[in-house]
N, C-alpha and C positions, 0 to 999 in steps of 0.2 A: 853571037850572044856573048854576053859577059862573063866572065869566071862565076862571078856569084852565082848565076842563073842554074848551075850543074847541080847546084844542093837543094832546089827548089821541090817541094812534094811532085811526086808522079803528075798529079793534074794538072799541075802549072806548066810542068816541062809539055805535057802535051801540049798546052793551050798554044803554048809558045814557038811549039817544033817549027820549023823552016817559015819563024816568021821573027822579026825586031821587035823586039819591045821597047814600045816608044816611053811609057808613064808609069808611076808607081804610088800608088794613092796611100800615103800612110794614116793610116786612123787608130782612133780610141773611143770606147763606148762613154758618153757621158752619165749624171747621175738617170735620166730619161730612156737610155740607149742607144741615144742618138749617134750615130758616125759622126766624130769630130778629126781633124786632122788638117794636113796640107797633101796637095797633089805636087809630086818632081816628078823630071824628066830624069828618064832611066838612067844617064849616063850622070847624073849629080846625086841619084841615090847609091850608085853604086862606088863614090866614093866616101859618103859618111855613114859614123856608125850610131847615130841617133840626131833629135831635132828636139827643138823648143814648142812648146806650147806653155802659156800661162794655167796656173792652177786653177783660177775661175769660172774653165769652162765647167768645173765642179761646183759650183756657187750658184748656176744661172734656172731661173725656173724654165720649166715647159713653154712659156712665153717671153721669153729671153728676158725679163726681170731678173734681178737679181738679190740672194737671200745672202745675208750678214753674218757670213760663217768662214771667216779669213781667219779667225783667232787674233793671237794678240799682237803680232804684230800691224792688223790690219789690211786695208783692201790694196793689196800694192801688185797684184797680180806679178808675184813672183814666174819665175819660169819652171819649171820640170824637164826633166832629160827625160824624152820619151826612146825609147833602143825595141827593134822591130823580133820579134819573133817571128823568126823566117820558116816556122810547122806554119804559119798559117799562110803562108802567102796564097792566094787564093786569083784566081782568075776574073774581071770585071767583063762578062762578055757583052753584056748590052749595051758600052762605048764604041766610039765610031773610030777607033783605033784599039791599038793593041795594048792593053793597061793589064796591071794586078794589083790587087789588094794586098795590104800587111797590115795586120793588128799588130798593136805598139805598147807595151808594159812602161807604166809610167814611175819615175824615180824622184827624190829630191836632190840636190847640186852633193851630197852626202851619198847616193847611191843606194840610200834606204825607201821601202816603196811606197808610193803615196797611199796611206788610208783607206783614203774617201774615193782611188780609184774601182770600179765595180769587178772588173777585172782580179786586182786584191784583192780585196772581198772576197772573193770566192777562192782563189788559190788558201787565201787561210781558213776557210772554213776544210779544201780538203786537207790542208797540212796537217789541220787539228784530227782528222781522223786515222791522218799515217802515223803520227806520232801515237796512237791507241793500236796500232798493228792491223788499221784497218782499210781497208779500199772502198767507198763507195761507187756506185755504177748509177747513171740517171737514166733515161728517155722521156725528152718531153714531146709532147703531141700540142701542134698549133693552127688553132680555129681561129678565122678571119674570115672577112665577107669580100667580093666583089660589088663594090657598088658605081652607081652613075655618076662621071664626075661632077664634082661639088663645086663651084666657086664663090656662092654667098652664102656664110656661114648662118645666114637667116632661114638658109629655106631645111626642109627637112630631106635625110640623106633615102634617095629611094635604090633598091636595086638595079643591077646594071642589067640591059637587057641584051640575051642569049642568043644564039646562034640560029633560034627561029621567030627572030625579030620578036620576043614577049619577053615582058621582064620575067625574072625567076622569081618562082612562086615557092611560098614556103613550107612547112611539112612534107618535106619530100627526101625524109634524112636516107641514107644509103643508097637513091634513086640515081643508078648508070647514066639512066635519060638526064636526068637533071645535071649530073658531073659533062655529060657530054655538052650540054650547053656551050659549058667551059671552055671546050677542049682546046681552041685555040691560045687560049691565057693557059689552060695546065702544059699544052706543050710545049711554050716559052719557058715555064717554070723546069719542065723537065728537063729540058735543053741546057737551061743556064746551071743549075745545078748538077749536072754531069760533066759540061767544063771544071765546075768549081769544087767538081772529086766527091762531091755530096753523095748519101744516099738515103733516098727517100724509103720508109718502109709500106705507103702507102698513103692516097692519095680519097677522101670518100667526100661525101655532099652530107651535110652536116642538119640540123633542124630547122635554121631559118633560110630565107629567101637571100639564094645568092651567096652562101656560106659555107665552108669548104673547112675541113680538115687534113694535117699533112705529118704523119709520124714520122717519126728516125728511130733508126735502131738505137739501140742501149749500147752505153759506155761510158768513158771519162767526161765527167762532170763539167772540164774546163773545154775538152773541144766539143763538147755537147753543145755549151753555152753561143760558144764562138760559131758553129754554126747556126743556132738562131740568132742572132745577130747579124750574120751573113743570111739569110735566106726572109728577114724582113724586107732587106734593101733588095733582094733577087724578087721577092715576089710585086713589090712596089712597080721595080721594071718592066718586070712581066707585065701587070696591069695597062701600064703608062703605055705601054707597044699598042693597048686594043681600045684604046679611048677609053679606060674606063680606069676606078681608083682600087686598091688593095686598103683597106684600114682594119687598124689592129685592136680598136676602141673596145673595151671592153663591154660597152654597149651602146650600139652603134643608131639600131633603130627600137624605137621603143616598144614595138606588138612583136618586137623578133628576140630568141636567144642571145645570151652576149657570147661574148668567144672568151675560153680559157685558155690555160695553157698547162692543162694537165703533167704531171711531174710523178715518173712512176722510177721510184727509188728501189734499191736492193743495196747490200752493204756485203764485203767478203773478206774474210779471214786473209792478210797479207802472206801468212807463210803459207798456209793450206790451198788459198781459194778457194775455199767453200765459201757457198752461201749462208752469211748468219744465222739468217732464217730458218734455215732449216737443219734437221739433226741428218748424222746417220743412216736412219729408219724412214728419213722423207718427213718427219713430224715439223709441226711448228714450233718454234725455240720460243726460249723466255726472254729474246735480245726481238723478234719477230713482237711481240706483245710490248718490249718498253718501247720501242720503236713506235710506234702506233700513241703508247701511252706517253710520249714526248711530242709529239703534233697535237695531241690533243690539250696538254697541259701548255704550249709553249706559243702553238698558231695561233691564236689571239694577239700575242704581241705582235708577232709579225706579219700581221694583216695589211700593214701600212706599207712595206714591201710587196708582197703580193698584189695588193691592191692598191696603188700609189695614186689615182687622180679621186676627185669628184663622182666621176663618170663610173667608175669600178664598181664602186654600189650599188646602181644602179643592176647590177646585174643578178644579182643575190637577192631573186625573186621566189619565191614557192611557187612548183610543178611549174616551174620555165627554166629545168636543164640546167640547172645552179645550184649547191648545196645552200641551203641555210644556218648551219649546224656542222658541229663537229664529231657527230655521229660516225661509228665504222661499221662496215661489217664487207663481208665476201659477195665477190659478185653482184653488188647493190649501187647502182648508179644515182639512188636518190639522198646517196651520204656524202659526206664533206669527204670523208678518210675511205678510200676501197680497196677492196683484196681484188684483183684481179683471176679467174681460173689459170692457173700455171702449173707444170709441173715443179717437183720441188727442187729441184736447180734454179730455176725461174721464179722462185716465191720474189714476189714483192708487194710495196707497199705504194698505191697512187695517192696523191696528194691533189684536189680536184678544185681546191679553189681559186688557184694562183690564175689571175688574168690574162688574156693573150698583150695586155698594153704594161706590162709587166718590163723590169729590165732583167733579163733572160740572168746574165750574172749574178745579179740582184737577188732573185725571184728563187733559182735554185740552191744559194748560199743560202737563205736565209729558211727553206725547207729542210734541208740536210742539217742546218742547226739544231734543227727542232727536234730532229729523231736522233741524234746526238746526243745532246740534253738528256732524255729520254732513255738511251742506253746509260749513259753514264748515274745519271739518279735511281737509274731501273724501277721505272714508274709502272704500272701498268694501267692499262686501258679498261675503261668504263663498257656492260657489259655491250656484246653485237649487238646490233641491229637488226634484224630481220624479217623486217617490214619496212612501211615507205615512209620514211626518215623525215620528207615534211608534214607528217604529222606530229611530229617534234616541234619543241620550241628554238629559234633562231638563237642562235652561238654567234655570230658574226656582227661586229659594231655596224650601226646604222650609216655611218657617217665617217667621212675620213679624217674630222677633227676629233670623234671621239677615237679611232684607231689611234691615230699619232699619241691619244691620251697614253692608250696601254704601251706601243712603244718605248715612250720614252720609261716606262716605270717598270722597263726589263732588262738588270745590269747583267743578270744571266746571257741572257740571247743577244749583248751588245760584247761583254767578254769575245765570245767567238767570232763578234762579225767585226771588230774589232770599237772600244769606246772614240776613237776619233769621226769614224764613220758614222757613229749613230750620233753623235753630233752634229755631223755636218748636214747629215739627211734629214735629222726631227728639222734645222733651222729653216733648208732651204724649202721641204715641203711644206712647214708652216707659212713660208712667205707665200708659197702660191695657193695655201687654203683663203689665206685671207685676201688674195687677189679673186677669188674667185667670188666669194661673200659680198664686193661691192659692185659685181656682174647684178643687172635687174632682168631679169627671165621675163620674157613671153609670157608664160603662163602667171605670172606677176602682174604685168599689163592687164590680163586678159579677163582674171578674176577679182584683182583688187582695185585697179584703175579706179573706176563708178560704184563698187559695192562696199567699199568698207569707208 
């Protein structure tokens, strides 16, 4: 092995033990989450200390169009010094050789950091808490489906079928039977994310057919992020091993749940380590209430983040396992904002709207802002809930042109996620709103064809 390889996290050096490492795949999350990057061969990465990529690949929509947000000097697709952070290096174990992953922090030719990387994003949204003497802690929980693979984007996406030749059937949320379907895709999954030093907190069969849930324990917001963004591409693999697809869609098939990506916050005092939340006595704090009353005053705007496609809305249905509203209350899954039972070490606050098609960096910067906000204005919250919350009226924009509306008309919640970024995001998601607007639907043909 090569000198570098000695500073590698524990799980790489396992991955690696008494073997060469032939490739070193450097990536960066784009505005999507996409893994962008170049693949080297180990012995060329290990004498440079960073690589080029054009700044465009922040420009490009979901369908590799692209949106008009270069600035002034224009579309010149400058370069960026991308320079690898070597806590992630990470293990790629479903290649047919010996590879590792590095996530790469993106620079301008000045060594100042890009913006509109997602990445940023979120490092400044935690800076902005340390600089308050504060620590935030995340866990996110991610619901996806196993479905049958797709290749005509005409037909509709069915479940993949299970280990007793039937496809998976739905309403079968927490059912072992149903998870063991799986088991051969979860044990891929298990497999590859204990190379890659992961740790799963738990693995369950979720509401719809073929749909899975997968927690992580709680921590640092930025390797929280980093590995969901690692364990999309792990689970994708997984899938790909057993003929069948992973997708993150936030709603995938239309009589089934979509998948979120639940985001369960706590916030802790940096000299103490205490939990904000809570006092002394185990009580609820009055930072426990702005918190709560900062998602509710500020998630609105940032719907467009949590929910970034078309398809997102789509999910945000009444009594189908989606908030509607920006309702809270304890222990109530039919609210946007929940308390979870904890003890009071453990007090936190879930945030239940954020998509599983979400950009993970994205997605959690731009929640942590909100209860940010929130501390800082020391807002407080509108009263519990304690009852079932879709009897409530919907809190949540219909439509992702009107989200991007509220968006943009949020200098607060662009302050902390930085004003370049929420430039370059309102631009590029407006160009794929209106790519999508000259898409004619099925159900377009199907009803208006002959009848109007």
């Amino acid at each position: 092995m090569a000198d570098w390889t000695k500073n590698l996290p524990q799980a790489a050096r396992n991955f690696l033990e008494g073997r060469r490492l032939d490739e070193v795949e450097c990536i960066i999350s784009d505005l999507p989450g996409i893994a962008r990057g170049k693949a080297l061969p180990a012995s060329k990465f290990a004498k440079q200390k960073h690589f080029h990529l054009p700044d465009s690949i922040f420009f490009q929509t979901i369908t590799g169009d692209w949106g008009e947000a270069a600035g002034e000097a224009g579309f010149i697709e400058q370069d960026m010094i991308l320079v690898p952070d070597m806590s992630t290096a990470s293990a790629a174990p479903w290649t047919a050789d010996w590879t590792l992953q590095v996530i790469h922090d993106a620079y301008d030719r000045n060594m100042s950091p890009i913006a509109f990387s997602p990445r940023n994003v979120l490092r400044r949204v935690v800076d902005a808490y340390a600089e308050r003497g504060l620590i935030p802690v995340v866990a996110p929980e991610m619901e996806f489906y196993l479905v049958e693979r797709n290749t005509d984007p005409a037909q509709t996406i069915q479940p993949m079928m299970g280990r007793s030749g039937r496809p998976a059937a739905a309403r079968q949320a927490y059912s072992m039977t149903a998870v063991d379907e799986f088991g051969p895709v979860i044990d891929d999954i298990y497999d590859f994310a204990e190379a890659q030093g992961f740790e799963i907190d738990g693995i369950t069969q979720e509401g719809g057919a073929g749909q899975l849930e997968i927690n992580l324990a709680h921590g640092d917001p930025l390797n929280l992020a980093d590995e969901v963004f690692y364990f999309k591409r792990l689970i994708r693999e997984a899938a790909m091993r057993h003929n069948c697809y992973a997708t993150f869609m936030a709603k995938p098939i239309a009589e089934e749940p979509g998948s979120a990506m639940h985001i369960h916050h706590s916030v802790l005092d940096a000299k103490s380590g205490k939990n904000l939340f809570s006092d002394d006595d185990g009580m609820e704090t009055d930072a426990f209430y702005h918190f709560i009353g900062g998602m509710q005053r500020h998630l609105p705007s940032a719907i467009a983040v949590l929910a970034p496609y078309v398809n997102s809305y789509r999910r945000y249905v009444k009594d189908h396992s989606a908030p509607i509203n920006l309702d809270w209350g304890r222990d109530n899954r039919t609210t946007g904002i929940r308390v979870p039972l904890s003890s009071p070490d453990a007090r936190r606050v879930e945030n239940r709207l954020a998509g599983m098609d979400c950009n993970p960096y994205l997605g959690i910067a731009a929640s942590l802002a909100c209860g940010l906000l929130g501390l800082e204005e020391q807002l407080m919250p509108a009263p519990e809930c304690k009852t079932d919350s879709y009897q409530g009226d919907g809190d949540v924009p219909p439509v992702l042109g009107d989200a991007l509306d509220l968006f943009e008309e949020a200098p607060k919640l662009h302050a902390l996620l930085g004003p370049e970024f929420a430039r370059v995001y309102s631009i590029v998601k407006r160009t794929e709103y209106e790519e999508f607007l000259q898409v004619i639907s099925p159900w377009e043909r199907e009803h208006l064809l002959l009848n109007v």
